[in-house]
C-alpha positions in Angstrom: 84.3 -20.5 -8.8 82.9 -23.9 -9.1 81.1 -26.0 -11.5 80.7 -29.1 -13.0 82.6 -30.8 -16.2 80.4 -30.8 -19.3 83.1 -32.3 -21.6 86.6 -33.9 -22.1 88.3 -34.7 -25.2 91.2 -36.9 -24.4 92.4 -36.4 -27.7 92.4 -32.5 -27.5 93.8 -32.7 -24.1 90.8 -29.9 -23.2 87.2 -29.5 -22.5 84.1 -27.5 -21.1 82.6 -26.7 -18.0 79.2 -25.8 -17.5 78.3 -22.4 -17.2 74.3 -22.4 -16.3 72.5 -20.7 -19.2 75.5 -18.6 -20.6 78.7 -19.7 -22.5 80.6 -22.9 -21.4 84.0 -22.4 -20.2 87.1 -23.7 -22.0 89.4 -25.6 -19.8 92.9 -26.7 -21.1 95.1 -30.0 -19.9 97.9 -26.9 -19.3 95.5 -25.4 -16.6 94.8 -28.4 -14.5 96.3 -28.9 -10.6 97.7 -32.1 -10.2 95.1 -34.2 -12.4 95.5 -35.0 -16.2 91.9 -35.0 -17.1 89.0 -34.4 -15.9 85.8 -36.5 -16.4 82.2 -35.4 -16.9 80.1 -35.0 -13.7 82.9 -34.0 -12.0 82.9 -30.9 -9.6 86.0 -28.5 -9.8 87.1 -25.3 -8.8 88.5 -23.0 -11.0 89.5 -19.1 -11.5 87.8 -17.9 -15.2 88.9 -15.2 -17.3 87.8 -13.5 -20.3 90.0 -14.5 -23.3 89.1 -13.1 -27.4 87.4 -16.6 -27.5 85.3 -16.6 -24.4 85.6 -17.8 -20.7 88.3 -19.5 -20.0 89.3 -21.5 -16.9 92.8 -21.5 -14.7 94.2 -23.2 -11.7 91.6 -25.6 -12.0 91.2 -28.5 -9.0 89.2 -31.4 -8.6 87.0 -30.6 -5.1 86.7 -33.7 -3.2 83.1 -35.2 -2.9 81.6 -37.2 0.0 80.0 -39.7 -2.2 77.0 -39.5 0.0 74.6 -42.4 -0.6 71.8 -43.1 2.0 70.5 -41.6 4.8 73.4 -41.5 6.9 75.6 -39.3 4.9 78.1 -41.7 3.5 79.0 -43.3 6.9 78.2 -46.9 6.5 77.7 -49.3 9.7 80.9 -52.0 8.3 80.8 -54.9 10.2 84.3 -56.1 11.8 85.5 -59.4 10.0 85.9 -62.4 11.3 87.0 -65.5 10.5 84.9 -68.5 10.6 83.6 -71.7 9.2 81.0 -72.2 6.3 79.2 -75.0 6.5 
């Protein structure tokens, strides 16, 4: 599955992932593949299962995101550089 971080608590090492209109997911620092937190916004994939206190998330990965800002899809026109003189 995947879905988006709805909270972190540093200090509780665990948060929530949003779950649409039904019961956030509880995520655990335990159950995280190779990150130590996760921040809100963030997209991640993740396995759920049902536990006595709700949904819980395993495995759960960090999905890489083109960070896709204007019209050409992320790919910006980057100009060589090259030395010169200001005047």
């Amino acid at each position: 599955m995947q879905t988006v971080v709805k909270k972190w608590f540093r200090d509780k090492d665990s948060g929530f992932l949003d779950n649409g209109d039904g019961p956030d997911i509880m995520v655990r620092k335990a159950d995280l593949v190779k990150c130590q937190f996760l921040k809100v916004g963030v997209t991640v994939e993740f396995e759920c299962h049902p536990d006595k206190r709700g949904l819980i998330a395993k495995k759960v990965k960090i999905m890489h995101q083109n960070k896709s800002s204007g019209p050409h899809g992320g790919k910006r026109n980057i100009k060589p550089f090259r030395p010169g003189v200001m005047t």
